[in-house]
C-alpha positions, -999 to 999 in steps of 0.1 A, spaced: -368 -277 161 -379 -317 156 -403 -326 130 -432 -349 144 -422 -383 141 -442 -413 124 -434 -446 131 -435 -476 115 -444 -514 122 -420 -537 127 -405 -547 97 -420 -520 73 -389 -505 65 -376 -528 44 -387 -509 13 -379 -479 22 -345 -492 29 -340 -502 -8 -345 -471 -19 -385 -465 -20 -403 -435 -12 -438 -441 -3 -453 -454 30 -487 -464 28 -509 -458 56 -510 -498 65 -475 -497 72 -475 -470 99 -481 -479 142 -509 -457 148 -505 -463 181 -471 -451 188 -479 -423 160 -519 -414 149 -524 -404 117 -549 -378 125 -521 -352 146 -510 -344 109 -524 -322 83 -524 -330 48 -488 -315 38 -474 -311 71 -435 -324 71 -419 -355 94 -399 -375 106 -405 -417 95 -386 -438 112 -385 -476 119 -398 -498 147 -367 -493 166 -364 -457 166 -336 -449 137 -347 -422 113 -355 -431 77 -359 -394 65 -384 -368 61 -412 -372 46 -445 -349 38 -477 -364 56 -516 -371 43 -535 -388 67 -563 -392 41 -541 -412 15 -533 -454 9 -503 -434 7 -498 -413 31 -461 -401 33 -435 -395 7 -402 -396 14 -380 -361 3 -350 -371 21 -329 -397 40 -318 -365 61 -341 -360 96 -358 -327 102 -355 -311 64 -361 -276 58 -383 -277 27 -382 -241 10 -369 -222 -21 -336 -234 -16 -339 -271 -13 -361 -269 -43 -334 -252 -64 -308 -280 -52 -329 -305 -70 -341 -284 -99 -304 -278 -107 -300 -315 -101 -323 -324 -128 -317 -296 -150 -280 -313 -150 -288 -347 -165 -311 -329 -191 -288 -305 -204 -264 -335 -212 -291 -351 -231 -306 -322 -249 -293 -292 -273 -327 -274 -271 -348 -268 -236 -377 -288 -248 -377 -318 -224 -394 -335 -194 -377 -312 -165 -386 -330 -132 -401 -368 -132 -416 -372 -96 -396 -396 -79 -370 -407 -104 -356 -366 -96 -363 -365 -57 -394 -349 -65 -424 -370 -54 -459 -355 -69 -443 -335 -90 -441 -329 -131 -425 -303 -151 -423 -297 -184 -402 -270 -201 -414 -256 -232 -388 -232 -238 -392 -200 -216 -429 -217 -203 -432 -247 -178 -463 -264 -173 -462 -280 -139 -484 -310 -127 -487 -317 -82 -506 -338 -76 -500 -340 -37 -506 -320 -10 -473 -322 5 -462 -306 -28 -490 -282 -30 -485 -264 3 -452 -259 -7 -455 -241 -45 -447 -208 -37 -417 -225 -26 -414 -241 -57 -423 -212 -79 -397 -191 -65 -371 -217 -75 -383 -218 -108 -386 -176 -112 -352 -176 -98 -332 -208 -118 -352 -197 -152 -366 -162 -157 -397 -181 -174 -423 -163 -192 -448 -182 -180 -456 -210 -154 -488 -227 -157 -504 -249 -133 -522 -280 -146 -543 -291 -120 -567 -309 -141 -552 -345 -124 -577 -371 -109 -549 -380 -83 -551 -343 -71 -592 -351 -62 -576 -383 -42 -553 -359 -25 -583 -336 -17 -575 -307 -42 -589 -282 -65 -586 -294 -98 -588 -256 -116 -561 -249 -137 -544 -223 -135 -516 -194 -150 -493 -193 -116 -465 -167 -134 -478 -148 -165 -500 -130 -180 -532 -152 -201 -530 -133 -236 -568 -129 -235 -571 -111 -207 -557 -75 -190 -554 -90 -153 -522 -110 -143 -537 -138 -128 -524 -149 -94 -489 -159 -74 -469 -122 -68 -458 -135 -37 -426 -152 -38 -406 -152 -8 -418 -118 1 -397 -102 -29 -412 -87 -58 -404 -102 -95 -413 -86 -127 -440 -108 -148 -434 -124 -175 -463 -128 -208 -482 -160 -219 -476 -160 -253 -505 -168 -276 -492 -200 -289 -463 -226 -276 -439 -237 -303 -416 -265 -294 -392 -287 -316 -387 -328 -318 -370 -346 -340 -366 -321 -366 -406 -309 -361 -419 -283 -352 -455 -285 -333 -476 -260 -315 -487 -270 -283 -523 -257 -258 -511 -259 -228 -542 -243 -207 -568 -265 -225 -541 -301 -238 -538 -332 -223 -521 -340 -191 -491 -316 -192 -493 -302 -228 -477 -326 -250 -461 -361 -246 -424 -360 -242 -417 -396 -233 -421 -412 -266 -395 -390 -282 -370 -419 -292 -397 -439 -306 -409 -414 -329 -378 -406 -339 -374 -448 -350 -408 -445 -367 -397 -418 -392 -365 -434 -400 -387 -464 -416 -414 -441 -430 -402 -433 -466 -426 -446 -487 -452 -459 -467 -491 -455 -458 -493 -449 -423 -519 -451 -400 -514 -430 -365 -547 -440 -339 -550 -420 -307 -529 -389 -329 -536 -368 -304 -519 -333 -325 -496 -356 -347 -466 -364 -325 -457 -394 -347 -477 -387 -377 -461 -357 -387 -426 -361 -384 -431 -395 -405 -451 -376 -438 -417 -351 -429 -395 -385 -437 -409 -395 -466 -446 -413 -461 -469 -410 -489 -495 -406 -465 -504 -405 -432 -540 -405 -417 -544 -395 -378 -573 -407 -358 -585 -394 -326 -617 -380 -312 -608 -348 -299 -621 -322 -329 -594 -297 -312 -564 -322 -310 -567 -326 -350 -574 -290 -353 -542 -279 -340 -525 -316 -354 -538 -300 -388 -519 -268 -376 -493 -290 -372 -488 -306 -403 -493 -268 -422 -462 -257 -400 -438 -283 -411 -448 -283 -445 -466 -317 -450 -504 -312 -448 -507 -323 -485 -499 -357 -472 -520 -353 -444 -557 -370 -434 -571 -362 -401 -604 -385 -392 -624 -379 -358 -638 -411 -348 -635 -434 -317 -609 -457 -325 -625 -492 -326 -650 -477 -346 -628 -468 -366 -610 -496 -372 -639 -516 -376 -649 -495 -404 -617 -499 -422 -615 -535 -419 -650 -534 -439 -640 -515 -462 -608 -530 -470 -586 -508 -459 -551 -516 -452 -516 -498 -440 -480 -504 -444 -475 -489 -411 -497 -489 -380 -490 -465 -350 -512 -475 -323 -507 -457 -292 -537 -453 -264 -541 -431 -234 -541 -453 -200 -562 -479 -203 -556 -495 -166 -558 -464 -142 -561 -487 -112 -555 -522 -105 -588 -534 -102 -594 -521 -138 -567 -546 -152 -590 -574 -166 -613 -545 -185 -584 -530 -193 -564 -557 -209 -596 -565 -228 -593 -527 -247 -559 -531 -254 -562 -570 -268 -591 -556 -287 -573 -527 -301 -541 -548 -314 -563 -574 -330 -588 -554 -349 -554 -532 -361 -534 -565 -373 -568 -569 -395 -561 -540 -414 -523 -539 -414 -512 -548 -450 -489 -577 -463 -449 -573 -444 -469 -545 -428 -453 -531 -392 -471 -523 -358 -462 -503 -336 -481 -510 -304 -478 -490 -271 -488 -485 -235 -485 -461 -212 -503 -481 -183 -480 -488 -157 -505 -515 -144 -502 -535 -181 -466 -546 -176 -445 -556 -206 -451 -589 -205 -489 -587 -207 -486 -565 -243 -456 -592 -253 -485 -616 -249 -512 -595 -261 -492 -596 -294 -482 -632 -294 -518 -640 -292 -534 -618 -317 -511 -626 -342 -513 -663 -337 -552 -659 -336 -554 -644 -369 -529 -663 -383 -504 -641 -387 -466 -647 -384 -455 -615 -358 -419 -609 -342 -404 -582 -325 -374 -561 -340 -375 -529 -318 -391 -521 -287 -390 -492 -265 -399 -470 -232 -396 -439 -220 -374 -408 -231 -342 -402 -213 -359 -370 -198 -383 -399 -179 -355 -415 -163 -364 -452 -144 -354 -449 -104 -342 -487 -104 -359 -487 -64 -394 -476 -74 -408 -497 -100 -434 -469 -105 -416 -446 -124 -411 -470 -157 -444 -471 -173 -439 -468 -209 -434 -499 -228 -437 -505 -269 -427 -530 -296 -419 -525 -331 -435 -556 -345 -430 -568 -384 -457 -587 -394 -464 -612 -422 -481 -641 -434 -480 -672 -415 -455 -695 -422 
């Protein structure tokens, strides 16, 4: 049986003939096909003005974007099995790039996947969908992942403004496994009719990075759990550590403080305003053996910084690494204000030959804007700054060359010294 088609204008398939997935609800002939016959998730048929099929896409008639391509095929069947066809695919790449199953497991787009993030944490998986089209599928999805793994746990973070664009609940929740604080397993037994034995939350997550050892809270962490994607830059930090006072801001549980007090540092202080982010960072540092070394300081950032430039303060090394500070477009220009602010007020207490690392995970702050965020602030505090390592995203966040969406992390290793 045909999927419903959707049609687009004339000429609004030149994107999607490059390679992109997303059609956004300007581009469609709501005359030939009205948005409003669909229901958010419902599967179709997109093709061009002309009539020839693009692929199948899932539908939300309440998005900007309102279909996502899955594939170039027409009339897809969308169940368990195509989900385990491209889980397989992406567990490929990853098992090439990884001894240990610690790693980014599906990036949206970039793995065929659109609105959808996995992370595997050993035997648990925290998944992020953040569409509808990927929502009214999970079970779907679950199975595939019950099946391909035997996980002891799948939890659901739904705690994802784009979900509220999308129109859905943004309750968390354990979707496979048993919460170790409770004697009820919590919902999803129905997978594809068949029964399958549960598996147990375990109290606490334990993962392993570049030679570290961190707990991770899942149910109650940021975004997915922990931060995969700056992996390789850690991994640089350390290797420059030895001997240096460094300064980690935004530390979140000590992702790149730790492992650099492990390489050497004589002492690291981490800064961030969550009271249980340092808790479990001070967790952290007890596991792998360093809290000696360790500081952990709960204040907002800038106030922070400001504080230490008063008192004198300097570092030898300077970590500075923000959540998203430009959500949306129109928040560029407030945005780009935070992050200009930020890097100046931390050149001021960098010391003498000190180095910055400066990052930014907002895919709306291209590279070139925090190139010249740095050029600037240097030059306005007469310092002399350059560039001798930069960085993105983890192999496990893999770039899909046709959608310019899914490379969002950018950072620069800068040296900095007194002006010539």
């Amino acid at each position: 049986m045909s999927l419903p088609e959707i049609y687009l204008k004339k000429n609004e398939d030149k994107r999607l003939r490059k390679g992109h997935l997303w059609v956004f609800s300007n581009e469609v002939d709501t005359k030939r096909s009205p948005l409003e016959q669909f229901s958010a998730g419902d599967l179709a048929q997109v093709k061009s003005d002309d009539g020839k099929v693009l692929g199948t896409a899932y539908v939300n008639p309440q998005a900007l974007i309102c279909a996502r391509l899955l594939s170039r095929k027409a009339n897809l069947k969308c169940g368990s099995n195509f989900f385990k066809e491209r889980l397989t695919t992406a567990l490929i790449l990853r098992e090439k790039l990884f001894t240990q199953p610690y790693y980014r497991l599906v990036f949206g787009e970039s793995d065929g996947l659109p609105g959808l993030v996995i992370d595997r944490f050993g035997s648990v998986f925290s998944v992020q969908i953040t569409t509808a089209g990927i929502e009214q599928r999970k079970e779907s999805l679950l199975t595939a992942l019950v099946e391909l793994f035997n996980p002891t746990a799948i939890i659901l973070k739904n705690d994802n403004s784009q979900r509220q664009l999308e129109g859905l609940s943004l309750e968390s929740e354990i979707a496979y496994g048993e919460h170790p604080d409770s004697l009820n397993i919590l919902p999803y037994r129905r997978f594809s009719g068949s029964e399958i034995a549960y598996g147990q939350l375990p109290d606490s997550v334990t993962i392993e990075e570049n030679g570290a050892q961190f707990k991770i809270d899942i149910l109650n962490g940021q975004k997915t759990g922990w931060f995969y994607d700056h992996r390789s830059s850690r991994a640089l930090l350390a290797s420059i550590a030895k001997d240096q006072r460094v300064l980690d801001l935004f530390s979140y549980t000590g992702a790149w403080g730790i492992p650099a007090a492990m390489a050497g540092a004589t002492e690291v202080t981490c800064v961030d305003a969550s009271e249980g982010a340092l808790t479990l960072a001070k967790e952290n540092a007890e596991l792998n053996q360093v809290v000696d070394k360790m500081h952990f300081v709960r204040s907002d950032v800038f106030d922070f910084l400001k504080q230490a430039r008063l008192d004198n303060q300097l570092y030898d090394i300077i970590v500075l690494d923000p959540p998203a500070l430009v959500k949306r477009k129109k928040d560029f220009k407030q945005g780009y204000e935070a992050y200009r602010r930020l890097n100046h007020l931390a050149l001021q207490v960098l010391s003498k030959n000190g180095i910055l690392v400066s990052a930014s995970c907002s895919y709306h702050l291209s590279r070139e804007n925090l190139h010249e965020i740095l050029r600037s602030s240097g030059k306005h505090i007469d310092r002399h700054l350059v560039f001798f390592a930069s960085g993105g995203q983890g192999p496990d966040h893999p770039i899909d060359p046709a959608s310019p969406e899914t490379e969002y992390l950018k950072t620069f290793f800068c040296s900095v010294s007194s002006s010539f």
